[in-house]
N, C-alpha and C positions, 0 to 999 in steps of 0.2 A: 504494500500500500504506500500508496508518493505521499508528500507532503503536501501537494497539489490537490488534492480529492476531499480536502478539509479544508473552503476557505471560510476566510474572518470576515465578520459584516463590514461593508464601506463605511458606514458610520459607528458611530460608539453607543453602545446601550445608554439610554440616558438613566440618571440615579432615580431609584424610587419604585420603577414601571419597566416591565421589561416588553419590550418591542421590538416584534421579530423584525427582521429587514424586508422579508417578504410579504409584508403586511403593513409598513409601516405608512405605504403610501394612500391604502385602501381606507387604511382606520383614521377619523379624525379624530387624535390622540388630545385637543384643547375645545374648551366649550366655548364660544364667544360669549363675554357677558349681556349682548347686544340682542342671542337667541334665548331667549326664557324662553322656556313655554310652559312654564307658569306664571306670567306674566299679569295671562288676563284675570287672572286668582288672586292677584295681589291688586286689583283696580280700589280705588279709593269709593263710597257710597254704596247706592243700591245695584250698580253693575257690579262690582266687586262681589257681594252679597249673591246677587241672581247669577255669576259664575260658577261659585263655589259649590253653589245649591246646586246647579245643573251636571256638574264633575262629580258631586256627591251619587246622583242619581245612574250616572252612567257608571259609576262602578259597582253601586249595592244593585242593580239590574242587571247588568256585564252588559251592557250597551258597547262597551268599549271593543267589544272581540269581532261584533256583526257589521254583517255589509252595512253603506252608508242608506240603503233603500231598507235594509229590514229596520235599521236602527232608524227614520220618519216613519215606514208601517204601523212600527211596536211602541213610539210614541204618537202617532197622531189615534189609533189603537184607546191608549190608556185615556188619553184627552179627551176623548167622545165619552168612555165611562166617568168620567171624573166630573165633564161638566153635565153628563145625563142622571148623575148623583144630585149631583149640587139642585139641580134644578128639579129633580121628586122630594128632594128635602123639602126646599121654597114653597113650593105648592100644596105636599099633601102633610108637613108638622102643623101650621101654625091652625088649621083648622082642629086636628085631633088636640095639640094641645088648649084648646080651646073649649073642646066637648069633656076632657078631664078636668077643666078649672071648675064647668059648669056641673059637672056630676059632683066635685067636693064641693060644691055651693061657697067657689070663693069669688065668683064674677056674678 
């Protein structure tokens, strides 16, 4: 076996990280601090707030894994039940709780 058949990386490992030479060009080894991408997480007010809450959602869901078409199906989906909830509440409590105030004879 030559000496030749073992060669040494053209660059130096850098300290810390070891980074093979044959990859070193593929992998971007520095974050720019300019890419957050958690950025919009960190917005100041009610967009920072309605972020967080929406990233919340897509991971206790796993929204995160689905196509970009299942994941509007599976929410536009739950929004139909949510506001067809909201809206048999509005219409059919406030009568029932109405007909219990008048059977305890407090109205």
């Amino acid at each position: 076996m030559s000496s030749g058949s073992m060669s040494s990386p053209a660059s130096p490992v850098p300290t810390g990280r070891y980074n093979p030479p044959c990859c070193s060009a593929a992998i971007k080894t520095t974050v720019d601090p300019s890419e957050d991408i958690f950025a919009k997480l960190k917005l100041p007010g009610w967009r920072g707030r309605f972020n967080r809450f929406y990233f919340s959602m897509l991971i206790h869901t796993t929204m995160l894994i689905m196509e970009p078409w299942e994941a509007r199906l599976f929410t536009s989906v739950m929004m139909c039940i949510l506001l067809m909830s909201l809206y048999t509440f509005f219409v059919y409590f406030p009568p029932y709780v109405l007909q219990m105030l008048q059977y305890v004879r407090v109205v």
